[in-house]
Biotite code that builds the C-alpha atoms (Angstrom):
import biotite.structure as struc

atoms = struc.array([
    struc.Atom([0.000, 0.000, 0.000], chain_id="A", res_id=1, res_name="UNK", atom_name="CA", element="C"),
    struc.Atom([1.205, 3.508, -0.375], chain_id="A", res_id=2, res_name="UNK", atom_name="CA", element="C"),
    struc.Atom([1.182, 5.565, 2.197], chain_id="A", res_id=3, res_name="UNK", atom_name="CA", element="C"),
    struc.Atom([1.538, 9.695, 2.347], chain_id="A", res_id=4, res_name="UNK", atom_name="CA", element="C"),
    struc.Atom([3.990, 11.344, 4.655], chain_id="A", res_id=5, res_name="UNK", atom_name="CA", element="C"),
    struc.Atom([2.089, 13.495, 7.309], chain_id="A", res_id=6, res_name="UNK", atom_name="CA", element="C"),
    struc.Atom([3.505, 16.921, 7.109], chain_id="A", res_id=7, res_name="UNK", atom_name="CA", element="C"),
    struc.Atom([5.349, 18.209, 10.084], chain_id="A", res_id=8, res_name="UNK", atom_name="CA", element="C"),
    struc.Atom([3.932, 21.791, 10.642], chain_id="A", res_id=9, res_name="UNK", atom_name="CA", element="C"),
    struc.Atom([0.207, 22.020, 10.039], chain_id="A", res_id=10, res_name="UNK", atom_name="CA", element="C"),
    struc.Atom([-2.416, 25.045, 10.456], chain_id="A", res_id=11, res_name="UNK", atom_name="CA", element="C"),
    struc.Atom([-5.991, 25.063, 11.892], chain_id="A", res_id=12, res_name="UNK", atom_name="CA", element="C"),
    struc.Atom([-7.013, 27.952, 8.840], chain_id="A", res_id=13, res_name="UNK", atom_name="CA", element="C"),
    struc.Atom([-8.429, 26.225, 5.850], chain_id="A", res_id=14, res_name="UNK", atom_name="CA", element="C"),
    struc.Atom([-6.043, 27.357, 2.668], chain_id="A", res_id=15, res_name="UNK", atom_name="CA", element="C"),
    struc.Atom([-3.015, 27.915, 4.925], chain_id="A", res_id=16, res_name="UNK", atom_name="CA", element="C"),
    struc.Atom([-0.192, 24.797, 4.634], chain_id="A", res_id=17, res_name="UNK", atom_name="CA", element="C"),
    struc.Atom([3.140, 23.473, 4.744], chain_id="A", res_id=18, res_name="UNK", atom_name="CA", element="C"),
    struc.Atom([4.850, 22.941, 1.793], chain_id="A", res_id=19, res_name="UNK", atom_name="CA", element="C"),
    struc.Atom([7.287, 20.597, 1.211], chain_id="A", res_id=20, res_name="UNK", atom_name="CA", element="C"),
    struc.Atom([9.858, 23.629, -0.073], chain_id="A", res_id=21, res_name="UNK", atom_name="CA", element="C"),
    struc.Atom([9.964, 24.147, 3.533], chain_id="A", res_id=22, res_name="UNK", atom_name="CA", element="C"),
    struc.Atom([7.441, 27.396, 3.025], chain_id="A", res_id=23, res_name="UNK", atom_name="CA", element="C"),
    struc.Atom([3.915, 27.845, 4.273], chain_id="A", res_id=24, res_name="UNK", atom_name="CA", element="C"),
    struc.Atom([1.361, 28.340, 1.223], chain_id="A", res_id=25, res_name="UNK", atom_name="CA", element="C"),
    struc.Atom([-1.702, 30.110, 1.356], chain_id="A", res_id=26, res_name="UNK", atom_name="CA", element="C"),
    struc.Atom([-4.364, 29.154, -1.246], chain_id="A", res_id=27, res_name="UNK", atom_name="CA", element="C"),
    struc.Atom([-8.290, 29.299, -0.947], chain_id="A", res_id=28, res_name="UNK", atom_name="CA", element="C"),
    struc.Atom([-10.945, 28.071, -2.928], chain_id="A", res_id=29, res_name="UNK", atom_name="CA", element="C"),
    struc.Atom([-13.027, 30.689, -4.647], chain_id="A", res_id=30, res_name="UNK", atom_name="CA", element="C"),
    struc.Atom([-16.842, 30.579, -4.127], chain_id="A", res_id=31, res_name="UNK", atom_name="CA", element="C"),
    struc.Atom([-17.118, 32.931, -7.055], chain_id="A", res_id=32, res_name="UNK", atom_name="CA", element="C"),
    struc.Atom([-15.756, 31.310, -9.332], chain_id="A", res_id=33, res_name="UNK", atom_name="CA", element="C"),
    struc.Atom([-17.779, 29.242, -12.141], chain_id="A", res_id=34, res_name="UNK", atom_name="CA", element="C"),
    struc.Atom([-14.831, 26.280, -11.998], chain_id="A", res_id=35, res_name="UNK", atom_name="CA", element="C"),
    struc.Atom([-15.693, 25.418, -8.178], chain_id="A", res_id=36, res_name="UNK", atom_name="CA", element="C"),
    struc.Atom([-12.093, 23.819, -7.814], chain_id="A", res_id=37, res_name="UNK", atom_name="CA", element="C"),
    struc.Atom([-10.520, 27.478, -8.655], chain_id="A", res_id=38, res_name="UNK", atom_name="CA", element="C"),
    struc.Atom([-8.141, 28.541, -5.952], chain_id="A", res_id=39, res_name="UNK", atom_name="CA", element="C"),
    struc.Atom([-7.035, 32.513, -4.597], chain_id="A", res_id=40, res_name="UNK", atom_name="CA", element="C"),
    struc.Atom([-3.425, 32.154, -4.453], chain_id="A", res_id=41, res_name="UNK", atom_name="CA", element="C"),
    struc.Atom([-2.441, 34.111, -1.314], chain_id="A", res_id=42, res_name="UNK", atom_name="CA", element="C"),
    struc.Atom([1.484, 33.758, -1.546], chain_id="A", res_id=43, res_name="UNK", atom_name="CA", element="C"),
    struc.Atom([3.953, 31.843, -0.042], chain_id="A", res_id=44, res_name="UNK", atom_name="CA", element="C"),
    struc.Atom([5.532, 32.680, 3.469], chain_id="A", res_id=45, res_name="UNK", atom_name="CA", element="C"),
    struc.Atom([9.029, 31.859, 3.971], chain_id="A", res_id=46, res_name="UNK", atom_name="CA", element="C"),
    struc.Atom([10.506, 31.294, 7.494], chain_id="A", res_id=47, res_name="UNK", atom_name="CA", element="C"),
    struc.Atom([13.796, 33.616, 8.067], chain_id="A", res_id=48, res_name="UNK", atom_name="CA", element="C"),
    struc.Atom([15.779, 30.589, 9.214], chain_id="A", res_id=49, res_name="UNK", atom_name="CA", element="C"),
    struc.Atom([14.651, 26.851, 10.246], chain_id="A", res_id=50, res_name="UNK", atom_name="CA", element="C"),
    struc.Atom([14.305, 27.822, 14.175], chain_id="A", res_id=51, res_name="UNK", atom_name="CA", element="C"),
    struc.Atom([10.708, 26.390, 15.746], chain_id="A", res_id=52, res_name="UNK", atom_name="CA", element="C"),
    struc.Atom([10.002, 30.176, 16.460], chain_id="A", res_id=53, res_name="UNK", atom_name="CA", element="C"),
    struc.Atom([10.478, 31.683, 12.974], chain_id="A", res_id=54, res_name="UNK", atom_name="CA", element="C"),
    struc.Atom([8.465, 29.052, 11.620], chain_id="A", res_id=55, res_name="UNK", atom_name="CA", element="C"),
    struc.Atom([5.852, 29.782, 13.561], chain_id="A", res_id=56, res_name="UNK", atom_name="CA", element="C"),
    struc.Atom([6.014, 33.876, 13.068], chain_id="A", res_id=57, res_name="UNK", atom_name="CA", element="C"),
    struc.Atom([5.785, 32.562, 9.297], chain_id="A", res_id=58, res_name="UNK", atom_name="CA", element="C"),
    struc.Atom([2.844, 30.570, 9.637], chain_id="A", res_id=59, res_name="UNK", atom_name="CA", element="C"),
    struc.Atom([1.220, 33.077, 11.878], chain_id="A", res_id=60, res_name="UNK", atom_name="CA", element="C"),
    struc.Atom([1.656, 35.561, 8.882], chain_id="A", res_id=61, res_name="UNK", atom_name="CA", element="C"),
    struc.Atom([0.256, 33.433, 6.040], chain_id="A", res_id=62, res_name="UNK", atom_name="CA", element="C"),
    struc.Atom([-2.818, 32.553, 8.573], chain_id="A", res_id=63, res_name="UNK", atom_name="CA", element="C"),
    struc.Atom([-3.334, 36.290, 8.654], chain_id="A", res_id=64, res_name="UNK", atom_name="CA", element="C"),
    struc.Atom([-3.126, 36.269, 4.870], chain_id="A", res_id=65, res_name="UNK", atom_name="CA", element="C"),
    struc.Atom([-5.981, 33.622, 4.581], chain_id="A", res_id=66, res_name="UNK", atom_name="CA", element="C"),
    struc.Atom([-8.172, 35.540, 7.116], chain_id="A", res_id=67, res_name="UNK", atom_name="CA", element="C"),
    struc.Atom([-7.494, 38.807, 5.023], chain_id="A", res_id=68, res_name="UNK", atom_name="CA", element="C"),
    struc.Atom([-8.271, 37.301, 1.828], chain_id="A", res_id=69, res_name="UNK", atom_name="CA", element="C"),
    struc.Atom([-11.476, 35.707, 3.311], chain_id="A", res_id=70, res_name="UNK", atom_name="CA", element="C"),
    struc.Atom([-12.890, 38.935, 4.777], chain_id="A", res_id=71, res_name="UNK", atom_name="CA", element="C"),
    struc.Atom([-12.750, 40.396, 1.127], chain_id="A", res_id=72, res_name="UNK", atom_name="CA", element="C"),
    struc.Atom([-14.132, 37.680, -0.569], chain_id="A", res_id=73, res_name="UNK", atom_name="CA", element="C"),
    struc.Atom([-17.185, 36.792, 1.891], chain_id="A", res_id=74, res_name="UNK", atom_name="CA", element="C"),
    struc.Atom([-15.751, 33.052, 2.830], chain_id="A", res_id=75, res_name="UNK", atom_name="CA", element="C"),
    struc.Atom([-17.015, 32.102, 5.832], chain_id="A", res_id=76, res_name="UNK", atom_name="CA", element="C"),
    struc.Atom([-15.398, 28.941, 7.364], chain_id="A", res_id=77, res_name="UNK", atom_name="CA", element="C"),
    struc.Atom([-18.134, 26.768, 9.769], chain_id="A", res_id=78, res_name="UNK", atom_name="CA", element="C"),
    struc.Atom([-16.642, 25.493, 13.260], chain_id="A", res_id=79, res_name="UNK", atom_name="CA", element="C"),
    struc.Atom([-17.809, 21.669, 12.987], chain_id="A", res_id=80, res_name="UNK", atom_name="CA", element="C"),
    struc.Atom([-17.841, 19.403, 16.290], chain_id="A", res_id=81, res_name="UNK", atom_name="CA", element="C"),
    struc.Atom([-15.406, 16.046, 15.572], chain_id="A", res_id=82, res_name="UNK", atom_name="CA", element="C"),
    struc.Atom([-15.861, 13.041, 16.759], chain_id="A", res_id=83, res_name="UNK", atom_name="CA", element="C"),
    struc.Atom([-13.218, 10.631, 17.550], chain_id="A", res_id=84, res_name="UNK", atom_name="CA", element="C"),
    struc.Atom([-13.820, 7.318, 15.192], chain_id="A", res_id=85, res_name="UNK", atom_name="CA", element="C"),
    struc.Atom([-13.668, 5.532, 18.329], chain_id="A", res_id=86, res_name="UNK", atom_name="CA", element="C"),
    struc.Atom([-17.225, 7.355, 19.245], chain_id="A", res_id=87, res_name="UNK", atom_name="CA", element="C"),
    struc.Atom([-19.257, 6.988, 16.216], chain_id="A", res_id=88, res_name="UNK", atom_name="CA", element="C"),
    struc.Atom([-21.342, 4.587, 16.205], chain_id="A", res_id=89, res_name="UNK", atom_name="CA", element="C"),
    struc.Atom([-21.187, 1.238, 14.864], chain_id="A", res_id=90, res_name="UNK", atom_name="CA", element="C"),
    struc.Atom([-23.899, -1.141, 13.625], chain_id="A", res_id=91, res_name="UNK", atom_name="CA", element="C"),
    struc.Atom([-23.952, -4.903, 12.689], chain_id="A", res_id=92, res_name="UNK", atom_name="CA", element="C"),
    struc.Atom([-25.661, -5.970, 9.487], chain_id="A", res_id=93, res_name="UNK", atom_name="CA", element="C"),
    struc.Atom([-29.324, -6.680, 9.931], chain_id="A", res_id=94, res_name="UNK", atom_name="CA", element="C"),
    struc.Atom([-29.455, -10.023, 8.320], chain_id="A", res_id=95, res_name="UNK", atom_name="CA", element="C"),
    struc.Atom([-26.355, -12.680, 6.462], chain_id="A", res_id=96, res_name="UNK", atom_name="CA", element="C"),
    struc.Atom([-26.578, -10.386, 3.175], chain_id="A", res_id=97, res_name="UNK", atom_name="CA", element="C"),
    struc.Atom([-22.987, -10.626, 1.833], chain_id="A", res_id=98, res_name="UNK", atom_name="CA", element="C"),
    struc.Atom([-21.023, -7.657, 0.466], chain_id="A", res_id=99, res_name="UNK", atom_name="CA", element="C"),
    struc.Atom([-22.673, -5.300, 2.665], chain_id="A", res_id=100, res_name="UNK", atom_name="CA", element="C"),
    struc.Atom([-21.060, -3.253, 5.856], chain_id="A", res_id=101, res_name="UNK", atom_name="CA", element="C"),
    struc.Atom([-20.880, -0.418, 8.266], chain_id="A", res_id=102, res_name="UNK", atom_name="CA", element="C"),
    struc.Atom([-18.431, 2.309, 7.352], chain_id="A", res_id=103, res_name="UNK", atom_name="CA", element="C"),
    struc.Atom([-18.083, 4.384, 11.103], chain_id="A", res_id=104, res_name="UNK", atom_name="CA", element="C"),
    struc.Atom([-16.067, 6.918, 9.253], chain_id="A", res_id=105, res_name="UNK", atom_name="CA", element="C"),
    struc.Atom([-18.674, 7.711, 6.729], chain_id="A", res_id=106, res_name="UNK", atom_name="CA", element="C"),
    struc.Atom([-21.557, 6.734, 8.824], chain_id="A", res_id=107, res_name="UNK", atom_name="CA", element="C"),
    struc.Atom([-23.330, 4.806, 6.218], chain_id="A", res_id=108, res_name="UNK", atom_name="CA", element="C"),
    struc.Atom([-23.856, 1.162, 4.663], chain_id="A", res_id=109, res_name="UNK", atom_name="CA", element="C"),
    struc.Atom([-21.000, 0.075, 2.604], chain_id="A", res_id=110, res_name="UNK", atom_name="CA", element="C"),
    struc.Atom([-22.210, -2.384, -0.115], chain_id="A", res_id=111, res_name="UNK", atom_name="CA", element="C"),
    struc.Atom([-20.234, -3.463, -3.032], chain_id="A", res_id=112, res_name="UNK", atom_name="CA", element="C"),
    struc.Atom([-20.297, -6.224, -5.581], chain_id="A", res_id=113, res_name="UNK", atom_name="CA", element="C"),
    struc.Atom([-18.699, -6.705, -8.977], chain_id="A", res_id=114, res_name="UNK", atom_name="CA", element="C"),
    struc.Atom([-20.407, -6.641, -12.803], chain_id="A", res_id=115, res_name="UNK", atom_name="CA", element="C"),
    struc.Atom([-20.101, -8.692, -15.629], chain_id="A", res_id=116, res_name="UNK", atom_name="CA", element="C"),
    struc.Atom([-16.471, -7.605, -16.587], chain_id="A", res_id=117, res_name="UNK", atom_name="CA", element="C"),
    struc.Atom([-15.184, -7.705, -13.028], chain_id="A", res_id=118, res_name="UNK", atom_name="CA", element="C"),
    struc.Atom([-14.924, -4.173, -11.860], chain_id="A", res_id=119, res_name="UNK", atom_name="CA", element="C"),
    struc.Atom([-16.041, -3.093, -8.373], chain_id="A", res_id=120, res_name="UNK", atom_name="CA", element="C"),
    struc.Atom([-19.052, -1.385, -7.973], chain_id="A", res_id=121, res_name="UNK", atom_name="CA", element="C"),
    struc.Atom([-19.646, 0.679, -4.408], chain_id="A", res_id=122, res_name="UNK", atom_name="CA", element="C"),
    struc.Atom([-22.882, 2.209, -3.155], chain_id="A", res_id=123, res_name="UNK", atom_name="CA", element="C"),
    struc.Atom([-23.444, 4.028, 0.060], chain_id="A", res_id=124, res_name="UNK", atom_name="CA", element="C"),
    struc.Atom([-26.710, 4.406, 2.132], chain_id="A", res_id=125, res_name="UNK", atom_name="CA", element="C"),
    struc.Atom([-26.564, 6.852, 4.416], chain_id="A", res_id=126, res_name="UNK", atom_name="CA", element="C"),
    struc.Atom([-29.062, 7.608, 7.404], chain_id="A", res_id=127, res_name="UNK", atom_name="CA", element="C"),
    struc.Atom([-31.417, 10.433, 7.540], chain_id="A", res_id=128, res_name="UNK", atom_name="CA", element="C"),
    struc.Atom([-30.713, 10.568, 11.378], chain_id="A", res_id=129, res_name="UNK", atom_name="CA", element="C"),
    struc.Atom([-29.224, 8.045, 13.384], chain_id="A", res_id=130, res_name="UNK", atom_name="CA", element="C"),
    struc.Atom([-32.875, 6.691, 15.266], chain_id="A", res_id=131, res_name="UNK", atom_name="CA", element="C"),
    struc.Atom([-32.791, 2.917, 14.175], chain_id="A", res_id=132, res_name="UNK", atom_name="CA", element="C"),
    struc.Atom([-35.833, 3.379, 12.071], chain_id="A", res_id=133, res_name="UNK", atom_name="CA", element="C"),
    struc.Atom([-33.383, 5.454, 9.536], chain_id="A", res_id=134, res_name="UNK", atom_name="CA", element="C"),
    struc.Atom([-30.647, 2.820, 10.027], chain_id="A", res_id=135, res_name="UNK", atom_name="CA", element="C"),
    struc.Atom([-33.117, 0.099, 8.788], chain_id="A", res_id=136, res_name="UNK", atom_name="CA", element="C"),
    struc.Atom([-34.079, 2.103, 5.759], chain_id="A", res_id=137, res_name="UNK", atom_name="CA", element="C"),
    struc.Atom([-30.815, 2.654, 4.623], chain_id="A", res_id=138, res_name="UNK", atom_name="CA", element="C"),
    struc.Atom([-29.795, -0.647, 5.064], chain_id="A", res_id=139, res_name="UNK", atom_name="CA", element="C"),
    struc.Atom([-32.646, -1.584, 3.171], chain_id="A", res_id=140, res_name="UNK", atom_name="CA", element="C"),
    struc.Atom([-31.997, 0.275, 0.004], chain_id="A", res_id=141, res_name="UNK", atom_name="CA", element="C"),
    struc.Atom([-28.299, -1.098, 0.245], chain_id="A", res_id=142, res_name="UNK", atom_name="CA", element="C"),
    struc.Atom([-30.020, -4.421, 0.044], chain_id="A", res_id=143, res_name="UNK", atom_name="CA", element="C"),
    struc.Atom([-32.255, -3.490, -2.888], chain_id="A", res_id=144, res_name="UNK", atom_name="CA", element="C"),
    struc.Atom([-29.223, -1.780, -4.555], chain_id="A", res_id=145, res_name="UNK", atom_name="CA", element="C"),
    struc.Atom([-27.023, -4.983, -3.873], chain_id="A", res_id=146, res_name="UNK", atom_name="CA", element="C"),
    struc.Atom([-29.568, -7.648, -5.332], chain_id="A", res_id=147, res_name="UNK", atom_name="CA", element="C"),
])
């Protein structure tokens, strides 16, 4: 499997990150844009010398950058409660249907199965709200969708 090395500074401001050039980049995604993937290139932010503390005056500077930049464009950044994967929920399947499962880190029914040529085909069913009434139902139509 591949895996990705983790960066080793990181920022809590959406846009702002460390790049590998040893530089913190700031780069937002533009809600005005037609192409929805278009991206406000706020500038790079060198650190004066590799010491913890310059590296952090740098990154506090491209943070204000990103802030800045989202003021005059209107982008408005929503504080979202996590949830440890260890405190989501799981569920067992409701019956011996093969193929199907709980996925705790998307909170929905799994199901695959594969077509005539062999590929993979994946559906989710997610939950309207997590009573057990809405848990049935979804696994229901992962059923339907998997026969």
């Amino acid at each position: 499997p591949i895996s990705r090395k983790r960066a080793r500074y990181c920022s809590d401001i959406p846009g702002v990150r460390w790049h590998q050039d040893r530089v913190w980049l700031v780069q937002l995604l533009d809600p005005e844009a037609k192409n929805k993937s278009k991206l406000v290139h706020g500038g790079y932010f060198w650190p004066a010398s590799d010491t913890p503390e310059e590296i952090r005056q740098a990154k506090e500077a491209a943070e204000a950058k990103a802030m800045e930049i989202a003021n005059q464009r209107g982008i408005a950044w929503e504080s979202k409660e996590v949830k440890k994967l260890s405190e989501l929920p799981a569920h067992a399947p409701r019956s011996k249907m093969i193929g199907i499962s709980w996925s705790r880190s998307e909170g929905a029914w799994h199901a695959t199965c594969k077509d005539a040529s062999g590929k993979q085909l994946n559906y989710r069913s997610r939950p309207d709200d997590e009573s057990n009434e809405a848990i049935d139902r979804a696994w229901d139509k992962a059923v339907a969708w998997r026969q």
